[in-house]
FIMI-485800 format. One record per residue: residue in one letter; x negated, y negated, z of N, C-alpha, C in turn. Coordinates in steps of 0.001 Angstrom, whole numbers, padded with zeros to 6 digits, always signed. Layout:
BEGIN
aXYZXYZXYZ/...
END
This chain:
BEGIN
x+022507+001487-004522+021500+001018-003596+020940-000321-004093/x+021579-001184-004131+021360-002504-004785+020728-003307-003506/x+019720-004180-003697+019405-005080-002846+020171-006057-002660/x+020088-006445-001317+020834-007871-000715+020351-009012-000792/x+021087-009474-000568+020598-011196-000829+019049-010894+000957/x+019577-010925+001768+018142-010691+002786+017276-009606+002667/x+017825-008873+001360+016140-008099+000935+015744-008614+000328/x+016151-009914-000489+015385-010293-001823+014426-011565-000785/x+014998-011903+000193+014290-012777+000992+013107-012297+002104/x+013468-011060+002276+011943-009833+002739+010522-009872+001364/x+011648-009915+000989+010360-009559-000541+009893-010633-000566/x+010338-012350-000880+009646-013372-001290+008779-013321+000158/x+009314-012938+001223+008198-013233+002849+006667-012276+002169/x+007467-011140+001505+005928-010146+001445+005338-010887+000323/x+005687-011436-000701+005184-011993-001757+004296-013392-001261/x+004579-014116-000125+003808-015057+000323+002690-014873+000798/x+002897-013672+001473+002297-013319+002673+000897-012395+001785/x+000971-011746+000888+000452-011188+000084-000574-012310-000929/x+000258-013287-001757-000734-014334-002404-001536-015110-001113/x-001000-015259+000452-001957-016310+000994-002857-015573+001824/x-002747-014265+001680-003751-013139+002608-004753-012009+001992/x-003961-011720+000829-004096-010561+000510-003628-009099+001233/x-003075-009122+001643-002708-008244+002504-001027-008352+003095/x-000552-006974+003154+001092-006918+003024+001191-006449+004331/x+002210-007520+004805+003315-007326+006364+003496-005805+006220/x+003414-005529+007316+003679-003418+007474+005182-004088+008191/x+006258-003146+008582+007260-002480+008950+007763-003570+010331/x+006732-003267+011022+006868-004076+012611+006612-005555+012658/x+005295-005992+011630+005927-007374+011205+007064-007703+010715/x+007788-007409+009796+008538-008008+008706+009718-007622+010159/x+009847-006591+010690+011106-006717+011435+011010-007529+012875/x+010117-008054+013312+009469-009601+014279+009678-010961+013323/x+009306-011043+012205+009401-012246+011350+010956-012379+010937/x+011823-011779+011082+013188-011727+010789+013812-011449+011504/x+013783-010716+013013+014622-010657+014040+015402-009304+013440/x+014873-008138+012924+015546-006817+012380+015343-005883+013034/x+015735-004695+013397+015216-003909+013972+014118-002808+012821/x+013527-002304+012906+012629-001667+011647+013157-000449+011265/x+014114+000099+011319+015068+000768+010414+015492+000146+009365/x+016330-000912+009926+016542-001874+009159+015669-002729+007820/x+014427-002560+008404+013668-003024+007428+013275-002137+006511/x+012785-000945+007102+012579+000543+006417+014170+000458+005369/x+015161+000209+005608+016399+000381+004732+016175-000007+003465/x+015718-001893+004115+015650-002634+002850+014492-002348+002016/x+013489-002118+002280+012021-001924+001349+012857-000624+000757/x+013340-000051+001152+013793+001329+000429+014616+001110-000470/x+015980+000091-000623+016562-000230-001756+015644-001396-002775/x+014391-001981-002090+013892-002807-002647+012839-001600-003945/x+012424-000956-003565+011783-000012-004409+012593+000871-005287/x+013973+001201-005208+014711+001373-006099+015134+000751-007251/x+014831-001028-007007+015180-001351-007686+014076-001673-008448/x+012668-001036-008101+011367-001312-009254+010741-003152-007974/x+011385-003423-007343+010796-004986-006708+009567-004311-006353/x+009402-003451-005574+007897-002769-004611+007518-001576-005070/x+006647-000852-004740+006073+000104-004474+006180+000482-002892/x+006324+001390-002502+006135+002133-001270+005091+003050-001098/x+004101+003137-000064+002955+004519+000223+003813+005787+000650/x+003388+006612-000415+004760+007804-000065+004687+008850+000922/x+003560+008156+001869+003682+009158+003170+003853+008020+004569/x+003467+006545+003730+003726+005752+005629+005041+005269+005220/x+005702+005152+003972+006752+004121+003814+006303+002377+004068/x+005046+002205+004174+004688+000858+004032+004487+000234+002675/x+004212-000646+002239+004029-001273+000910+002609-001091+000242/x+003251-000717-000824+001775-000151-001285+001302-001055-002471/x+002735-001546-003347+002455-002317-004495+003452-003442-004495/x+003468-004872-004867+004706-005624-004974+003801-006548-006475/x+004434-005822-007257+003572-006408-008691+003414-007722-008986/x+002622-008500-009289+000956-007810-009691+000274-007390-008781/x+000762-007735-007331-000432-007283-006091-000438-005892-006082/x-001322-005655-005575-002227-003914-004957-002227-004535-003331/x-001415-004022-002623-001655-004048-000816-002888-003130-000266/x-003564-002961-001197-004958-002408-000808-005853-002675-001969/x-007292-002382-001448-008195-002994-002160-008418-002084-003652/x-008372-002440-004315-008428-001601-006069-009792-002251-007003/x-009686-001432-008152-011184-001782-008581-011006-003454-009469/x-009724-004191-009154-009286-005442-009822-008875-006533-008884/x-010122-006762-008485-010047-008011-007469-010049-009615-007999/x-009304-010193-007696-009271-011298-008126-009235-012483-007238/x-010226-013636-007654-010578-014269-006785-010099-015848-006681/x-009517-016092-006264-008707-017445-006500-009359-018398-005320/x-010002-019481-005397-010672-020220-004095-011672-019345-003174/x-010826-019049-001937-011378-018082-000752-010861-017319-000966/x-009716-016640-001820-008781-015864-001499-009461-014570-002109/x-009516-013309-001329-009874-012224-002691-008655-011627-002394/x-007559-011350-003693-006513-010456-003559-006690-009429-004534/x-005803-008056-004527-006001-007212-005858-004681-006968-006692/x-005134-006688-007675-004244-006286-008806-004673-004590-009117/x-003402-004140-009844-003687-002872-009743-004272-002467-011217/x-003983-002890-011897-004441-002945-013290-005148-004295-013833/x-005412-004287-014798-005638-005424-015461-004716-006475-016323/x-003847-005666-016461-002765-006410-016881-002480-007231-015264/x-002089-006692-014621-001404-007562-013193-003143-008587-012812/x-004202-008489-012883-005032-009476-012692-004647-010446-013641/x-004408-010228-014298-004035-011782-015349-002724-011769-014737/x-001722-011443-014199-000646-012110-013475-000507-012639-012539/x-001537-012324-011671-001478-013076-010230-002204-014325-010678/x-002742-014771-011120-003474-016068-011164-002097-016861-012058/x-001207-016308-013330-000333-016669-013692+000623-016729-012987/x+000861-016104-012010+001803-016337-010813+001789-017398-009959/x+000867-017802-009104+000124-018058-008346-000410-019882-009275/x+000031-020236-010625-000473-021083-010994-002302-021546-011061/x-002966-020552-010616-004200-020849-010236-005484-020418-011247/x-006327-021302-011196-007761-020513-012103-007980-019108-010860/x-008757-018666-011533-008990-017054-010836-010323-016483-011897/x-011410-015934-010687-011984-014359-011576-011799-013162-011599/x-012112-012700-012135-011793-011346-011552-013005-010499-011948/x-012826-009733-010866-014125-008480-010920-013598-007182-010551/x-013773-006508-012213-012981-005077-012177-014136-004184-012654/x-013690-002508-012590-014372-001544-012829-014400-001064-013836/x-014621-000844-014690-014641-000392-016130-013906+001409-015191/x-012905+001404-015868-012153+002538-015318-013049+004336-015654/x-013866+004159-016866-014529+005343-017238-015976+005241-016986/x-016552+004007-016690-018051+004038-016547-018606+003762-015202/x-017447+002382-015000-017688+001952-013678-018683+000945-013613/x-018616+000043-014674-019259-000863-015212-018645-001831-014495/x-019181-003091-013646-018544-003686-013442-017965-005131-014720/x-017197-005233-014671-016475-006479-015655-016081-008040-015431/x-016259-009123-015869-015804-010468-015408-015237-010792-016118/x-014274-011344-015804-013479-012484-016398-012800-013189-015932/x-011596-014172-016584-011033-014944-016121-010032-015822-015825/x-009483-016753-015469-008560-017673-016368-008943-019145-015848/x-008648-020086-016678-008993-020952-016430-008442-022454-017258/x-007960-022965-016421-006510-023823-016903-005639-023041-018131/x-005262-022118-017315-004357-021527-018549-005174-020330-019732/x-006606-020757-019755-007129-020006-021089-008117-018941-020193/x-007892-017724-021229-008910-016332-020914-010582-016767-020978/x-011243-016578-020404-012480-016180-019846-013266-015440-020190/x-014399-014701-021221-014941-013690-020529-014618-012279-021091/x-013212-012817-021730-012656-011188-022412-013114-011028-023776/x-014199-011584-024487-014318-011313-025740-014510-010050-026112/x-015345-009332-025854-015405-008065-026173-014642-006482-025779/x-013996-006533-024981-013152-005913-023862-011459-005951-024956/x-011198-004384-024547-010120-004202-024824-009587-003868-023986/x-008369-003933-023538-007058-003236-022526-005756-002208-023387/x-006246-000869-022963-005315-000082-023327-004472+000444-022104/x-003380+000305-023229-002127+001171-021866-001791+002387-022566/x-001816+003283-021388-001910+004812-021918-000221+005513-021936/x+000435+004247-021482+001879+004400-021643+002819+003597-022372/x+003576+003909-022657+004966+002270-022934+004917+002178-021754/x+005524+000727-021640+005845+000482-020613+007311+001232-019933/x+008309+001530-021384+009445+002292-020492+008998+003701-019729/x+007763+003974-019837+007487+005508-018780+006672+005047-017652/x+006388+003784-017277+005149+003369-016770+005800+003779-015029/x+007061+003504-014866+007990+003969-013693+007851+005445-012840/x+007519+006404-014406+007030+008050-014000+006536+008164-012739/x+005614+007577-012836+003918+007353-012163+003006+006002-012288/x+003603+005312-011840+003149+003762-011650+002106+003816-011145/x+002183+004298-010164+000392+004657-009627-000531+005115-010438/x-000782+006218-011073-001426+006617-011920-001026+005845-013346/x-000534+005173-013965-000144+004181-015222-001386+003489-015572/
END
């Protein structure tokens, strides 16, 4: 179930469409923006998540994750200009602004208190993180298990 050369070009559409909105093309766009029928598109997001490119919502089959983005709002918002997009972790908030080439803040939840947190990037350098640690409660080779919960 390998992706095609026009799934990898679905994905960069959701990847645009995602850094200049925040928000991910569902099913009936992406198959209007490409002239597909939405089986068809349903096909490709489906080998596209096999291959780790997306996340899928495992009851609409719409996009749920295309890393670093969160296609819904999470406690790691990051703010680039006007733009508020999310990250699903904190690791992926420091990627979208590294993605994206851009300064960025971000305003996350302290995952156990619910503290809110700032930080940042800014030409390249961290922000804000002096005191703050980031633990991952996985390697990354299990992080696939349960990406959602990771």
């Amino acid at each position: 179930m390998t992706p095609t050369e026009s799934d990898w070009q679905l994905r960069l559409y959701i990847y645009e469409t995602l850094a200049a909105s925040g928000l991910a093309p569902n099913a009936h766009e992406l198959a209007a923006r490409f002239g597909i029928a939405i089986a068809d598109v349903r096909r490709a997001l489906q080998r596209l998540q096999a291959a780790h490119a997306l996340l899928l919502h495992e009851g609409s089959g719409e996009i749920l994750m295309a890393h670093p983005f969160s296609a819904k709002p999470t406690d790691y918002r990051v703010l680039i200009g006007d733009r508020a997009l999310y990250a699903n972790c904190a690791w992926d908030s420091l990627g979208i602004p590294a993605m994206l080439g851009d300064d960025a803040r971000v305003q996350a939840r302290h995952p156990l208190s619910g503290e809110l947190i700032e930080y940042g990037l800014r030409a390249g350098r961290l922000e804000g993180f002096r005191d703050l640690l980031v633990h991952f409660a996985l390697p990354f080779r299990q992080w696939y298990a349960d990406i959602v919960d990771t």
